[in-house]
N, C-alpha and C positions, 0 to 999 in steps of 0.2 A: 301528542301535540304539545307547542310551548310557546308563551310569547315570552317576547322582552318588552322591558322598559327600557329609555334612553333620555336623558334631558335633550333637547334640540334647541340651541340658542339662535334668536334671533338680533342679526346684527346690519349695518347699512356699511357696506365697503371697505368691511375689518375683519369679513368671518375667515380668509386663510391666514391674516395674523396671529388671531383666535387660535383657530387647530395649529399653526405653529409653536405657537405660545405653549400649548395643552401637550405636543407631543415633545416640546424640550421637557417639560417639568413630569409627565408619567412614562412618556416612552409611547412605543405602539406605531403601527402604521398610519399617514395620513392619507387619505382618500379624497381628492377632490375634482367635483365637475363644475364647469362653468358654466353661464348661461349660454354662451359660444358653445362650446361640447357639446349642448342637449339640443342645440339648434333652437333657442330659446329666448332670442333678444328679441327686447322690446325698446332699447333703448341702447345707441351702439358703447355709449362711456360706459357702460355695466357688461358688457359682453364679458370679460374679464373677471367679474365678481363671481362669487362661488356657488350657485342652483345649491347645491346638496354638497355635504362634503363631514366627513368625519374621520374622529383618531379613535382606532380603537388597542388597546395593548393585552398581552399575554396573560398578563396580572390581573385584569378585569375591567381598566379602567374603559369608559365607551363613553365621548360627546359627541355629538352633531352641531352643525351649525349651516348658516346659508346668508348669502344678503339679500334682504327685504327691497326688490326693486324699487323706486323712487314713484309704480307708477301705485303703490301701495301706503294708506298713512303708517307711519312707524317714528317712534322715538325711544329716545334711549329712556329707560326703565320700563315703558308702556309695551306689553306687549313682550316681553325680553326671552321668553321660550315657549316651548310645546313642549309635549311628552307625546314620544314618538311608540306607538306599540306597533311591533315587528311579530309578523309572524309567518311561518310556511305554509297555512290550509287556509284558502279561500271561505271557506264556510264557518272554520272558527273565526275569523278577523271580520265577519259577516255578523254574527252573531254577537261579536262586541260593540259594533260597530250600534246594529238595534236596540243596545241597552242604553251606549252611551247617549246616542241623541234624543235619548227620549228628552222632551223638556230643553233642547240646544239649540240653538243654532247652527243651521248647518253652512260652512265655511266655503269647502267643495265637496259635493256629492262623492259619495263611493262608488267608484267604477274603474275599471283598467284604463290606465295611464301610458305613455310611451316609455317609461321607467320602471314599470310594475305593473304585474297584473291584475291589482287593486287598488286603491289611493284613495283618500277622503280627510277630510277636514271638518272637524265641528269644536263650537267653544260649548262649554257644559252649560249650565244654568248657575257654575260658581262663577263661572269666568275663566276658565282656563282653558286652553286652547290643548286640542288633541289631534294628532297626526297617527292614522292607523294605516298600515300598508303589508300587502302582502312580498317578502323582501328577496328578493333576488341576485347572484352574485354580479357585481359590478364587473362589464368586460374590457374595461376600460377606454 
């Protein structure tokens, strides 16, 4: 078993500039879904903004990013990433997940998503917000 780390930036209707940005300057493929894609609007001027979306390259480099829908508070610096842990076994991302919240807040519960067969959100008791998912290949 293994997870990863990944910084996952949060941004309001700049995150494919973002991953464009990141993948002129290290390379790598860019990956992106929309709020459209995942049948996920809330708001039709954001259909177009990016759910999920990351560059990852050969060499190692790996960001994520997404836009913070509007019906969310968010501003620039407040809030400006997660740390996203990935992994393939339901029961170890299970088991991170009961250490992590202990003492947290929890953001969104841990359960299967229509993205993943697991998903959850909690901010720690420092403040820093954690994204754990069990990750699946994207079918475009």
């Amino acid at each position: 078993m293994s997870i990863t780390t990944v910084t996952h930036l949060n941004l309001r209707g700049e995150a494919r500039a973002a991953l464009e940005h990141y993948r002129a300057v290290f390379g790598g493929e860019l990956v992106a879904v929309t709020y459209a894609d995942a049948q996920a609007i809330s708001d039709p001027a954001e259909a177009d903004w990016v759910m999920w979306g990351q560059v990852a390259s050969a060499e190692g480099f790996h960001v994520m990013a997404y836009d913070v829908p509007s019906s969310r508070s968010w501003s620039r610096g407040e809030d400006p990433f997660f740390v996203s842990v990935r992994g393939q076994d339901v029961e170890e991302i299970t088991r991170y997940w009961e250490r992590l919240s202990d003492g947290a807040d929890v953001l969104v519960p841990l359960a299967p998503a229509a993205w993943a067969p697991l998903y959850g959100m909690v901010r720690d008791r420092f403040g820093v917000n954690w994204v754990l998912d069990v990750a699946v290949e994207y079918a475009g």
